[in-house]
N, C-alpha and C positions, 0 to 999 in steps of 0.2 A: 644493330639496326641502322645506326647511322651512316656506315661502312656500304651496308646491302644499297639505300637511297643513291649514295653517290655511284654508286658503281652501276646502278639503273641506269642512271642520268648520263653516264660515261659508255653505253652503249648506243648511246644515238638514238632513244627510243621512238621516237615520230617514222624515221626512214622503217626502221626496224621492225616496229608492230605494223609497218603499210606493209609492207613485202610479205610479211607472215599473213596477213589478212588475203592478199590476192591468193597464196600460198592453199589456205583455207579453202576460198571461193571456187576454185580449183580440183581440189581434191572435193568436192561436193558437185562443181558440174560433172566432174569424170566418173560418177558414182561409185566412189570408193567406198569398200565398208568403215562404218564407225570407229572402230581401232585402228585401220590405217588412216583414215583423215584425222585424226588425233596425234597417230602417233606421226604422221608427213609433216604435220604442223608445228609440231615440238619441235622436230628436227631443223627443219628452217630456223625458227624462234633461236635456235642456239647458233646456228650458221651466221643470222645477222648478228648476234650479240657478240662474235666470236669478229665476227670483220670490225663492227664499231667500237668494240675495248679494243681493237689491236691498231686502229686507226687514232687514237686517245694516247695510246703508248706510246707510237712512234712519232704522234707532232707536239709530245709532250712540252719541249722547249723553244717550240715554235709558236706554240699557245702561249706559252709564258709571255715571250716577248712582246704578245700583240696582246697580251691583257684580257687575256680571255678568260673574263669573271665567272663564265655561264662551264667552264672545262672544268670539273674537277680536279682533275691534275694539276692544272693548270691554276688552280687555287689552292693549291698543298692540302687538298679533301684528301686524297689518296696518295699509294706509294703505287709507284712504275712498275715494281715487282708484282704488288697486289694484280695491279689493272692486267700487265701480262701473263701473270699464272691463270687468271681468270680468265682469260682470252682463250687461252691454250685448252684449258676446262671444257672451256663452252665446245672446243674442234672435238673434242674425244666425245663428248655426250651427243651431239649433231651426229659423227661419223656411226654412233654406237647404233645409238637410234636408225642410221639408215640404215646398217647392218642385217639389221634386225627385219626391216624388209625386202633387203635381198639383196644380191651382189650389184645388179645394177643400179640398185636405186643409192645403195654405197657408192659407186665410180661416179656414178653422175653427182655427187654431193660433194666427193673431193673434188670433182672441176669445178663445181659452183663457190667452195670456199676458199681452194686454192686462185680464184681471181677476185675476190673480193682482198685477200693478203699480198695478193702479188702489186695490186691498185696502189697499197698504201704501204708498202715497202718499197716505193721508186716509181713505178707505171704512172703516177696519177703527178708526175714531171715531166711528162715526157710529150710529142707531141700523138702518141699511140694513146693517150689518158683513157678516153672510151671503149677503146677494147675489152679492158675488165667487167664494164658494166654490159658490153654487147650479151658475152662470156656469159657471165653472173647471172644476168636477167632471164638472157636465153636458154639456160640451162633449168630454170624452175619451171616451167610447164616438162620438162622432159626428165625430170626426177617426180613431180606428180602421178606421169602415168606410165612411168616404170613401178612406180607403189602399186598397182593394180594388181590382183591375187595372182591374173595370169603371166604375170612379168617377173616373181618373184621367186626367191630359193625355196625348194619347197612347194611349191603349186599344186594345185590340183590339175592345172592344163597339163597338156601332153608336153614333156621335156625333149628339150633339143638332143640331138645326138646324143653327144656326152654321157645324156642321162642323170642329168645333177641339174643344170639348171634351165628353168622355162624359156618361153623364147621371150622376148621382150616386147611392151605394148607402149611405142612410142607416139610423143605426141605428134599431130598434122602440122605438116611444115608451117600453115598459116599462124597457127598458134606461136609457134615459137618466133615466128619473123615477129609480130606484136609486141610479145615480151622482148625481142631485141632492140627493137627501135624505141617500146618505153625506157630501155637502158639507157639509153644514147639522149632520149629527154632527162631525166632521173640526174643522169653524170649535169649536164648543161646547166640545169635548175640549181643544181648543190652546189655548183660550183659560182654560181651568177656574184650573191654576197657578198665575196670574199675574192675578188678577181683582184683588187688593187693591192690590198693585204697581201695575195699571195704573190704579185709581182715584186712585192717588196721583199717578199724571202726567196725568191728567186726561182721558186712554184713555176713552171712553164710546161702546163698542160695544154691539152688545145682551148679550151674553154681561154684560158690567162691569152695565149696566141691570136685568139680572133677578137679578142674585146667584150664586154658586157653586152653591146649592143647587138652584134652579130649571133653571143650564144641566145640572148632571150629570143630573138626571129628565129635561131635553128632549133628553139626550143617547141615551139608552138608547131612551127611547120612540122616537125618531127611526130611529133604527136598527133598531125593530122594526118600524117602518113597511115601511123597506128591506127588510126580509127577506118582509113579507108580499106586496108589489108584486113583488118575485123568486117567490115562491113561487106567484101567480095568473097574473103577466104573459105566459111563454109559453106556456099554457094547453095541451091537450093532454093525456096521463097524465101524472100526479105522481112524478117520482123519487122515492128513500129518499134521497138526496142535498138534496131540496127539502125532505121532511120531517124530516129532522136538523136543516138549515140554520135552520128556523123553529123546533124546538123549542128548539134551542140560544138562539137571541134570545127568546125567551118568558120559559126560564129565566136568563139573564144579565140581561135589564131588571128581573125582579124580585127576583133580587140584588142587581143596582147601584144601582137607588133606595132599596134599603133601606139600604145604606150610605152613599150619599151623603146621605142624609134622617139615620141615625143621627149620620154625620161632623158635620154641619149644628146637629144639638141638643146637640152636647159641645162644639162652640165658642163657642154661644148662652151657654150654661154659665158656659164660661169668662169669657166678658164679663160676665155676670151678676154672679160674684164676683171680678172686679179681676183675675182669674190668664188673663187674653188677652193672648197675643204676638202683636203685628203682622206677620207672619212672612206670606209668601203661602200663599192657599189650596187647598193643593195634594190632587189627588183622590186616597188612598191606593195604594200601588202595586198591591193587587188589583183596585180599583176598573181604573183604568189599563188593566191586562191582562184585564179583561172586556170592557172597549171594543173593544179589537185583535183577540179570539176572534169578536169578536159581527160584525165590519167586516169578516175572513177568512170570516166562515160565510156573508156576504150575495157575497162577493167567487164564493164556489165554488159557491154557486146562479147566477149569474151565468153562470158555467165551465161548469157542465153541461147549461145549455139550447142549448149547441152553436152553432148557425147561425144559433136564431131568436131570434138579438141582432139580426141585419139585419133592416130592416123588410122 
């Protein structure tokens, strides 16, 4: 049991169970049946668990060095072997489970997993680091509504040519642009904390390239992007839901840059007069929970345009 906790805790569960939840939210505006939103959502469930134990693995001695109390591996809770046979686990039971709903919703599952592995085997040094999360992010709305009965091996819709498999029911480009740009906030956000730490191990993603300061502004604007492309993309009358969703990222962007830009000139500060701790740079915890309101408000415009998530 004590084995099972740490290895919880070594998947990254916060990012993890969030992506599984949109996952959910998704697979229920798309009105999937009850066995495919379950079974789309396990499948996820193991896709993140499979990216964050393989993410754990590989900076296994790079946590060590920066004393990272809260990494199990990184506190000798676990063996590397453990955390990566697990990892690997988690790809076969993700891949199996999308199997299970059809050829496409399998291919589009190995694109989503193969760039959450590809991030943290190298990509997430490089100044390309967002890419995976573009990838990863924008591939979950479009593994949801290939889950659809008529997108899947086996259907009851009328089969393509072939005769074997349906044709596929992909999501409206608006949707996916949303989840890709929540990517690109997601990547920015996770990476804010730990910018200085990771310049010292010689980490140079774009996040480490443009500074704390510039990723918390690209982080916010970013996100307002998302809400404005939620808010236009399935066009039609405007919900109160759509226009909350937008106001709420109008006013959180221009609170969080203001903080982040203030946080950014008191550390300037600090260096200026000798009184700067090397300490990572971490986005204060309001900062933090305006990202998560602003990421929840683009999440439930998303929710409420119903159906016309499928293109």
């Amino acid at each position: 049991m004590k084995h099972v906790t740490q290895l919880f805790l070594a998947t990254h569960p916060g990012p993890s169970l969030a992506v599984t939840t949109v996952t959910l939210v998704l697979a229920l505006t798309a009105g999937l049946p009850a066995d495919r939103v379950v079974i789309v959502t396990l499948a996820m469930l193991a896709n993140q668990f499979s990216i964050g134990l393989s993410n754990d693995w590989r900076d296994a001695a790079r946590d060590t060095r920066a004393s990272r109390s809260d990494k199990p591996l990184a506190a000798g809770l676990l063996s590397p072997t453990l955390v990566r046979n697990v990892a690997f686990a988690c790809v076969v039971i993700s891949l199996g489970l999308s199997a299970w709903l059809g050829v496409w919703v399998l291919l589009a599952q190995v694109i989503g997993i193969a760039s959450g592995w590809i991030y943290n085997l190298g990509a997430k040094a490089t100044a390309f680091s967002p890419v995976p999360y573009v990838v990863g992010f924008g591939i979950l709305p479009v593994i949801v509504c290939l889950a659809s009965p008529t997108g899947s091996l086996g259907a009851t819709a009328p089969l393509v040519a072939v005769g074997i498999i349906a044709a596929p029911v992909f999501a409206a480009p608006w949707v996916i642009a949303v989840a890709a740009v929540l990517g690109v906030a997601a990547h920015f956000a996770n990476a804010m904390p730990d910018i200085e730490v990771d310049l010292a191990e010689g980490i140079l993603g774009l996040p480490q390239r443009v500074g704390a300061r510039a990723s918390g502004i690209i982080t916010y604007i970013v996100l307002l992007l998302g809400a404005t492309i939620a808010f236009f993309g399935p066009g039609g009358a405007v919900s109160l839901a759509q226009w909350i969703g937008l106001g709420v990222n109008v006013v959180i962007a221009a609170i969080g840059i203001l903080l982040v830009t203030r946080r950014s000139s008191q550390k300037d500060l600090q260096k200026a007069t000798g009184l700067f701790s090397p300490e990572p740079s971490a986005p204060t915890r309001l900062a933090f929970q305006l990202i998560m309101v602003a990421a929840l408000a683009n999440v439930v415009m998303i929710a409420v345009a119903g159906t016309k998530i499928l293109a």
